[in-house]
C-alpha positions in Angstrom: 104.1 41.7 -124.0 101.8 39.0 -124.9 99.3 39.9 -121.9 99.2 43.8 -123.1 98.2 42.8 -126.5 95.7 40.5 -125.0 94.4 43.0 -123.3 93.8 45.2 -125.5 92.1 43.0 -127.6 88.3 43.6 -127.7 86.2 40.9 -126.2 82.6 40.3 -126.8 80.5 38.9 -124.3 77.4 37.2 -125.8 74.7 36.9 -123.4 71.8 33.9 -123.5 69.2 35.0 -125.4 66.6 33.9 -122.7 68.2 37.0 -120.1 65.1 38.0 -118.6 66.8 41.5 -118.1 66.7 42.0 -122.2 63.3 43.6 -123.4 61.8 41.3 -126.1 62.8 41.7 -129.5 60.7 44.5 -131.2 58.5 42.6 -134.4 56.2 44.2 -136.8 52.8 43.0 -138.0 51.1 43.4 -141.4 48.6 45.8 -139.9 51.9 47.9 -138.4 53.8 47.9 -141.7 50.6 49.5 -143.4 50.1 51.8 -140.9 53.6 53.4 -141.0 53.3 53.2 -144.9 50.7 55.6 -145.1 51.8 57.5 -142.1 53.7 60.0 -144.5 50.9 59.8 -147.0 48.2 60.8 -144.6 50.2 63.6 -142.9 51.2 64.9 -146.5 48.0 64.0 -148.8 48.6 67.0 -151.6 52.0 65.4 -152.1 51.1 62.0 -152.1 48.5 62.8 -154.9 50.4 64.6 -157.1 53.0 61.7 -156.7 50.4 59.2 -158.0 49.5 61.0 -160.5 52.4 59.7 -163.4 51.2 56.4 -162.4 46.9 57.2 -162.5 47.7 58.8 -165.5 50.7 55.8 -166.9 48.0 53.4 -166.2 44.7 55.0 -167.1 46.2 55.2 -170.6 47.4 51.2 -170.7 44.2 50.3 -170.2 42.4 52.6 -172.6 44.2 52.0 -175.4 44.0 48.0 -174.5 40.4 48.0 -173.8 39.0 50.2 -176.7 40.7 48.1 -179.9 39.3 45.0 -178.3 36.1 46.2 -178.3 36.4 47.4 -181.5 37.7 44.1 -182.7 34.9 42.3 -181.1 32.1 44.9 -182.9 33.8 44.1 -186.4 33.8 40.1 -185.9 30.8 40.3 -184.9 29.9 42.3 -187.4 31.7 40.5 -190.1 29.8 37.2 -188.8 26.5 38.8 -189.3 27.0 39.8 -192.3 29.2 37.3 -193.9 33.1 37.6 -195.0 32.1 36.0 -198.6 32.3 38.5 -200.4 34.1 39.1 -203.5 34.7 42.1 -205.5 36.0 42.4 -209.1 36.5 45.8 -210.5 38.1 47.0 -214.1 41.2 48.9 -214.2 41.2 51.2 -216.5 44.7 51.6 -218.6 46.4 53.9 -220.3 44.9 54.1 -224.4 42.6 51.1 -223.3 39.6 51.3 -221.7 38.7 47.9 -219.4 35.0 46.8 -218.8 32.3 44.0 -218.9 29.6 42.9 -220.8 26.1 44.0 -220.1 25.6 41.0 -218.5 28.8 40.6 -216.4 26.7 39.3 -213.4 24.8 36.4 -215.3 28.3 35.3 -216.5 30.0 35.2 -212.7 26.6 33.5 -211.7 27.4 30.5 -214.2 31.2 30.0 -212.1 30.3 27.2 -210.2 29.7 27.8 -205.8 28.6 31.3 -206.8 25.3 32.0 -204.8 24.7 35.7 -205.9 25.8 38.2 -208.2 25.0 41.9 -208.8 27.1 44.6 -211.2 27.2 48.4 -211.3 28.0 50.5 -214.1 30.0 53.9 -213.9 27.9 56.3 -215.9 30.5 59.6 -215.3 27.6 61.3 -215.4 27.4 64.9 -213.3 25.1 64.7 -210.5 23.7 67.9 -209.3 20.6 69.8 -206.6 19.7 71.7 -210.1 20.2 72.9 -212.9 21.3 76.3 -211.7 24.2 74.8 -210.4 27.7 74.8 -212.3 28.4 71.3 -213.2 31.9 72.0 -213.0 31.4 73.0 -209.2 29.6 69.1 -208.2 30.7 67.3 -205.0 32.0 64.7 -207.3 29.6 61.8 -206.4 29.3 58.4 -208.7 26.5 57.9 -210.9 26.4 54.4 -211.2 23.5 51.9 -213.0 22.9 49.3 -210.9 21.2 46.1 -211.0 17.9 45.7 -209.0 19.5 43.2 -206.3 22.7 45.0 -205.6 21.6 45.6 -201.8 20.9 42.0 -200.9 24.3 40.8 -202.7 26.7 43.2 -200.4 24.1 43.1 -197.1 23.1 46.3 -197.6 19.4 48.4 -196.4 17.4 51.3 -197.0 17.4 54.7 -194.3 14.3 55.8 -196.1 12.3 55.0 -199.3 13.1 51.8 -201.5 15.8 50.7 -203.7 15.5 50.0 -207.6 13.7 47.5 -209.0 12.8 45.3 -212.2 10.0 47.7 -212.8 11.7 50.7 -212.2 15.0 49.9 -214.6 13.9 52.3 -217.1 11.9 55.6 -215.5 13.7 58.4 -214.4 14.5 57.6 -211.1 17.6 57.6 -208.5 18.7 56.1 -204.9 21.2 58.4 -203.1 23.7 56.8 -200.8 23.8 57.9 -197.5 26.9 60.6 -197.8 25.7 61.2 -201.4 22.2 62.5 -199.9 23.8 64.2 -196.9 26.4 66.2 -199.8 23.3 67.2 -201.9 21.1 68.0 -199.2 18.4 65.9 -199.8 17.0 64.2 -196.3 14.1 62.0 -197.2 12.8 60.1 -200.3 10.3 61.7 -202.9 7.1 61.6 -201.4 3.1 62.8 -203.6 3.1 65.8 -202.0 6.6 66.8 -201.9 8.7 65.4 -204.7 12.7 65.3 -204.5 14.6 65.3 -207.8 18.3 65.6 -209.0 19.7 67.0 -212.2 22.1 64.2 -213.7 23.6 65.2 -216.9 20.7 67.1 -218.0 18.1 65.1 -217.1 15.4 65.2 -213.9 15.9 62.3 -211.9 13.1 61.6 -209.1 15.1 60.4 -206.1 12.6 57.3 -204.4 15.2 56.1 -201.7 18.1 56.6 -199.5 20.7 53.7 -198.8 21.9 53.4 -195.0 25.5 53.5 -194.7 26.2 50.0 -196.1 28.6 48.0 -193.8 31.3 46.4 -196.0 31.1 48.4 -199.6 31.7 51.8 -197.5 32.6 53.8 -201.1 29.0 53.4 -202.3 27.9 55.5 -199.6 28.9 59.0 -201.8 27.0 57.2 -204.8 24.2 57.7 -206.6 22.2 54.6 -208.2 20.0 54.4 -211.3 18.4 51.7 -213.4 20.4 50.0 -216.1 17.9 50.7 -219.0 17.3 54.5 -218.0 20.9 55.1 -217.4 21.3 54.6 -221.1 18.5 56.0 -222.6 18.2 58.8 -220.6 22.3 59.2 -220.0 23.1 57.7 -223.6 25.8 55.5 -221.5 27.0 52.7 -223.7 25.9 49.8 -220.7 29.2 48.4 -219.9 29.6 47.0 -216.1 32.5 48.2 -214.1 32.3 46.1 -210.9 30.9 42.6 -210.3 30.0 41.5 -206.6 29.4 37.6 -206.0 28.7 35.6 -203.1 30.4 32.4 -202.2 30.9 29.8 -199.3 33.4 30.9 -197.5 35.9 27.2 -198.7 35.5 28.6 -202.0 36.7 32.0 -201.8 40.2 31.5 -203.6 38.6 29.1 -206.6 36.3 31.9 -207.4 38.2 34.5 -207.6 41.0 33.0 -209.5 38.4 32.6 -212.2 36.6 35.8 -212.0 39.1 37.4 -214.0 39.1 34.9 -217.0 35.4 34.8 -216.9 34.8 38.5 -216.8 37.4 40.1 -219.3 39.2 37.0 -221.3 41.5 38.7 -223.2 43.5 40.1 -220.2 42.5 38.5 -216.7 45.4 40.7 -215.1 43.3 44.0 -216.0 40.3 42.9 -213.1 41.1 43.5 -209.6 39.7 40.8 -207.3 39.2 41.7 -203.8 37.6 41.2 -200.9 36.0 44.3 -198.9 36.1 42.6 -195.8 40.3 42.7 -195.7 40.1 46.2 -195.8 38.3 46.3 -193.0 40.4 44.0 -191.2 43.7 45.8 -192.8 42.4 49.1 -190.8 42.0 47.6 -188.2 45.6 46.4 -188.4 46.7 49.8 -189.0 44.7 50.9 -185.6 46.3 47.9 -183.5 49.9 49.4 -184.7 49.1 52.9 -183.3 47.3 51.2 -180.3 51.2 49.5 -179.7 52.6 53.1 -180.1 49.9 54.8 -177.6 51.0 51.6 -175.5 55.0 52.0 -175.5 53.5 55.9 -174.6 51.5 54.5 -171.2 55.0 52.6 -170.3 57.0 55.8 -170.4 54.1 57.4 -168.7 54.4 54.8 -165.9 58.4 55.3 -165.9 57.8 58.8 -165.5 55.6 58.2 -162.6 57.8 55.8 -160.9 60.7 59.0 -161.4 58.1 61.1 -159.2 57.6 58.2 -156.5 61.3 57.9 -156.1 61.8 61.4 -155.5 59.1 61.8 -153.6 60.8 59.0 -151.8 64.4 60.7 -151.1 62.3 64.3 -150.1 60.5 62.5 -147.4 63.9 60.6 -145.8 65.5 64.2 -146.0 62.5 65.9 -144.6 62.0 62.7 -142.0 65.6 62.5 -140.5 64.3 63.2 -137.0 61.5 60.6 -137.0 64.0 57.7 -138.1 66.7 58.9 -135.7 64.2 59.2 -132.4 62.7 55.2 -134.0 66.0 54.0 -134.3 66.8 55.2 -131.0 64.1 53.4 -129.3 64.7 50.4 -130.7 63.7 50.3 -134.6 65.9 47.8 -136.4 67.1 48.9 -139.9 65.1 45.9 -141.3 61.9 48.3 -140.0 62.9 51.7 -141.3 63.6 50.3 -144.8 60.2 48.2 -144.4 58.4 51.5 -143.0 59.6 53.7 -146.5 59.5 50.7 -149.0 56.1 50.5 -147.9 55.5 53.6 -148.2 56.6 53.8 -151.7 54.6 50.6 -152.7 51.5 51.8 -151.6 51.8 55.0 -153.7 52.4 52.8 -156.5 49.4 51.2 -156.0 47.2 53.7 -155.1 48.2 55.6 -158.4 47.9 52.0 -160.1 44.0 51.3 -158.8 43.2 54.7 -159.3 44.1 54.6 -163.1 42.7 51.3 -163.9 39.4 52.4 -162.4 39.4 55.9 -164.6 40.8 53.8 -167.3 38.0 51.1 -167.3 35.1 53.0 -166.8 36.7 55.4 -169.8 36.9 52.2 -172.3 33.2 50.7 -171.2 32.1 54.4 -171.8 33.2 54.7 -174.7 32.2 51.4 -176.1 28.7 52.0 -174.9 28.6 55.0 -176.5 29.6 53.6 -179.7 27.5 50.5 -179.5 30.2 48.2 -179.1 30.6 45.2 -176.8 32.4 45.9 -173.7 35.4 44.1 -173.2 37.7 44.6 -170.7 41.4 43.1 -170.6 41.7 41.8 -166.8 44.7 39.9 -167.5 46.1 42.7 -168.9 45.0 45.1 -166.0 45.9 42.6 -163.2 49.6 42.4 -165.2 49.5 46.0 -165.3 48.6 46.7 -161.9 51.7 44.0 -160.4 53.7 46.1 -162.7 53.0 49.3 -161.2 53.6 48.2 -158.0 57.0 46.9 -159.1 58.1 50.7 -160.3 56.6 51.6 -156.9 58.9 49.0 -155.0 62.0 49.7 -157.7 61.9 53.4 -157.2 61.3 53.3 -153.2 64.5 50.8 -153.1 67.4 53.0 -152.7 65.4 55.8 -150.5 64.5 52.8 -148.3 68.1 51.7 -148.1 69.5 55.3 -147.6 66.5 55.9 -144.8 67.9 52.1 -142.8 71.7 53.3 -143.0 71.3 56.4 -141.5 72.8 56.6 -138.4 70.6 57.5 -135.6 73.0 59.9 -133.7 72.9 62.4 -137.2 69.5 61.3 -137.6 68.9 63.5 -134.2 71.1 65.8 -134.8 69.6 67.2 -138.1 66.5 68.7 -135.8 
């Protein structure tokens, strides 16, 4: 009994590996794993493109909506560095049964706070600006007639599109800048010239209009205004003279001391009735709010790329179905499962990073487009695109896993028999 069951136990005879009768063991180089990972993709190109594609598009996106706020950001520091982020901005609120403004001289008083370089004030007239008197004034565009002293532009770093801006001799004539939406809205295109004179109706006066501001680059709300001199504002407006806004320069370590003592110096009996601002945050809170949506369109990019890696996998699992034949006839002459999963993880990988090159090229040249065309700097996030390019190739190499595995299991006696 014992010698039965010894003989039907299964031996195994292990033979030296150096038996010159055994062919050598078969081994694949770099340049033959690449080969049979784009063997599928050459024979099938249509399929392979359309299976990049989530990825292009996943990754194309990414690097838009990284590369375009940076260059934004780098267009407004720079901007904000030319132009200086010093300054400060008063304004009276008005309240309910109490009206809130400054003196006549509101500038000359924020002048004497100490570290104050410049000043400049504006009235608001409510005056009715209009192209003429034919004109309803209750149908106006709504635009700000405000009295303004001579060196408002040079306080808030602004400059002139065409003509010139107010000055001391000009205070008390008839005459009017337009901001730049402000001319655009009453359809007025150049200044007032001898032979072809411009003028506006405001309240029921002729006002000749001698300049046009360029869009100014912090105060952005005194584009849609309209600006006259102090002394004709009230003697041609009968406006009582009172400032509504205060701007002030000051070094940039002196920024808080200033404005805590704008409002006691500008309205004493009730500080907390001024707002004190700075017109540079609001910039720089917009461009808070655009980084937020630029995460959102990011997160977007992400499911974009998931999405893509869903294609890659099942273009993955079509091809092993379609491919049974070639992996049974490879297996039977010799191909090693190790092989067959490098051969369709391979495959999958280089889809990923086809679709992954392909979108950061589209992407890049998109964002340095775009920032030439709006006179920005160029910046492009490489970090961020080598990162994102590693990453696609990792949803390439995820999603071609378990189609690799499937593709090294398969036995190679079904493998045949599915032709």
């Amino acid at each position: 009994m014992r010698r039965a069951a010894n003989l039907r136990r299964p031996t195994h005879v292990r033979r030296p590996a150096d038996d010159p009768s055994l062919p050598e063991p078969g081994r694949l180089t770099a340049i033959d794993v690449l080969q049979l990972a784009t063997l599928g993709l050459r024979s099938r190109p249509l399929r392979a493109v359309l299976s990049t594609l989530g990825i292009a598009i996943g990754m194309a996106t990414l690097v838009l909506v990284v590369a375009i706020p940076r260059s934004s950001n780098a267009a407004l520091l720079a901007r904000l560095a030319a132009l200086g982020s010093n300054l400060v901005e008063a304004e009276a609120e008005p309240q309910p049964n109490l009206p809130v403004s400054f003196p006549a001289d509101a500038a000359a008083m924020a002048a004497r706070i100490p570290s104050v370089t410049a000043s400049a004030q504006l009235g608001n007239t409510s005056a009715v600006v209009r192209r003429s008197s034919l004109i309803n004034p209750q149908q106006t565009v709504g635009l700000n007639v405000l009295a303004s002293s001579p060196n408002l532009l040079a306080v808030v770093s602004g400059s002139m599109y065409r003509g010139r801006f107010l000055q001391p001799s000009t205070e008390g004539f008839p005459v009017a800048v337009l901001g730049y939406q402000a001319a655009g809205s009453l359809g007025i295109v150049h200044a007032s010239t001898p032979s072809q004179p411009e003028r506006v109706v405001i309240g029921t006066r002729l006002f000749t209009v001698i300049g046009i501001t360029a869009p100014m680059p912090v105060t952005s709300d005194l584009d849609w205004a309209v600006f006259l001199g102090w002394d004709a504002a009230r003697s041609d407006l009968h406006w009582g003279g009172r400032a509504s806004i205060v701007y002030v320069r000051a070094p940039d370590r002196r920024l808080s001391a200033v404005s805590n003592l704008l409002g006691p110096t500008l309205y004493p009996q009730d500080p907390g009735f001024v707002n004190v601002s700075q017109p540079s945050d609001a910039l720089a809170a917009k461009r808070a709010a655009q980084a937020t949506s630029s995460g959102l369109l990011i997160g977007l990019a992400a499911v974009s790329l998931l999405v893509g890696g869903v294609g890659i996998a099942n273009t993955m699992f079509v091809a092993v179905l379609e491919r049974r034949p070639e992996i049974g006839l490879r297996r039977a002459l010799g191909a090693t499962r190790r092989q067959i999963r490098l051969q369709f993880l391979g495959e999958a990988v280089t889809l990923s990073a086809l679709g992954g090159i392909a979108g950061t090229t589209i992407g890049l040249l998109g964002a340095a487009a775009y920032a030439l065309w709006e006179h920005w700097p160029v910046v492009l996030p490489l970090p961020v695109v080598a990162a994102s390019v590693g990453g696609a190739v990792c949803v390439g190499a995820v999603a071609g896993l378990n189609p690799a595995i499937r593709a090294a299991r398969l036995p190679p006696t079904e493998a045949l028999a599915s032709t």
